[in-house]
Every structure is written in C-alpha cells, then in structure tokens.
C-alpha positions as CSV (number, residue, x, y, z in Angstrom):
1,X,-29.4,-20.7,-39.6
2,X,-26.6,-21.8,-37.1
3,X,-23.9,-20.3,-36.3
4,X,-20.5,-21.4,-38.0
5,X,-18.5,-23.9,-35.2
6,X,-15.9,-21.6,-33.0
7,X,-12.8,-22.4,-33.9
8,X,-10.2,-24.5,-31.0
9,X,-8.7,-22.5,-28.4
10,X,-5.0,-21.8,-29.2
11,X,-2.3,-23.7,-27.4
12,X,-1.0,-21.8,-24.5
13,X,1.9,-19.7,-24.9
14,X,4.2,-19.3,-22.4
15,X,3.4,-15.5,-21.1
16,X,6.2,-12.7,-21.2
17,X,7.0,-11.3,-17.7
18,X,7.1,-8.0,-16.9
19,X,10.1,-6.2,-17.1
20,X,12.4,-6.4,-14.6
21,X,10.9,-9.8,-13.3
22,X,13.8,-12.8,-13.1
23,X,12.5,-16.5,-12.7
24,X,14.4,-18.5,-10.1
25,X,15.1,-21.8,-10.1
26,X,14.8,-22.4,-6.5
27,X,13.1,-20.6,-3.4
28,X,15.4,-17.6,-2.1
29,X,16.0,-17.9,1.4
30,X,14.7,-15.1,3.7
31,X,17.3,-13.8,6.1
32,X,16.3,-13.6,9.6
33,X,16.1,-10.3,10.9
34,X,17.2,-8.7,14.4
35,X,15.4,-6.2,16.2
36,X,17.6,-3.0,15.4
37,X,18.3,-2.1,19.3
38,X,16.6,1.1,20.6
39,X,13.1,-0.1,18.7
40,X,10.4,0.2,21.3
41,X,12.1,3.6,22.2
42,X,11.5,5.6,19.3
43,X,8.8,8.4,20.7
44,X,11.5,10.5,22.1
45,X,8.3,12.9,23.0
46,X,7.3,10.5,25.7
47,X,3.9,8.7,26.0
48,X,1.2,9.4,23.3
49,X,-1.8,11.3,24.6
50,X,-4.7,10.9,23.4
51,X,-6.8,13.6,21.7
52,X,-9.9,14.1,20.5
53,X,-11.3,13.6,17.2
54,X,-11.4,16.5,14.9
55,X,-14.5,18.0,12.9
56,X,-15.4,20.3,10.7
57,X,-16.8,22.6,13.0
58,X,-13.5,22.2,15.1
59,X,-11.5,23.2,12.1
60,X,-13.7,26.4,11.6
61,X,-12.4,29.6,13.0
62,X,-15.5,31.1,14.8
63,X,-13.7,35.1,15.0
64,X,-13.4,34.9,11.3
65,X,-10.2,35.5,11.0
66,X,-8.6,34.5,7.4
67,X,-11.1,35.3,5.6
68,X,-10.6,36.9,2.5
69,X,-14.0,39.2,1.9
C-alpha cells in the first residue's frame, strides 16, 4: 500500500510583523556620534586595583559568626 501523494506546498504568504515593527522604505541614516567630553575620566576613585579572585572558602567566615544554631 503507498501512501496517498502530499499535497503542494501553499503559496507564501506575506508574514505579519510583530507588533510595534514599521517597514521602511529606505535605509535610516545613523547619526554620527561625539564622544560626550569627560569620557575616559569617569573613575573618579582613581586607578582600578586589582584584586584577587574570590572563593568559596574566602566567602566563609572561619569565627562562625552569623550563624544561626
């Protein structure tokens, strides 16, 4: 027994966009942008240091304190 022939593909639809979306008619310009002044100087706190990384054994409090028992 074969099976019955699958039936042709339906012609594609145009999709609905999502809500919200608007189709352009032509490429939107970007505008250029300029560096907002003061924008390397934003660490008011000086130079980063570095530290090292945490663990869980770092994290525990070895005197016990806030525990709940």
């Amino acid at each position: 027994m074969t099976p019955p022939p699958s039936p042709d593909p339906a012609p594609h639809a145009p999709r609905r966009r999502p809500y919200g979306i608007v189709r352009l008619s032509a490429p939107v310009a970007v505008a250029p942008t300029r560096p907002h002044p003061g924008a390397g100087t934003r660490r008011w706190y000086g130079p980063r240091v570095p530290l090292p990384p945490l663990s869980m054994g770092t994290l525990r409090r070895r005197d016990g304190a806030g525990r709940r028992d």
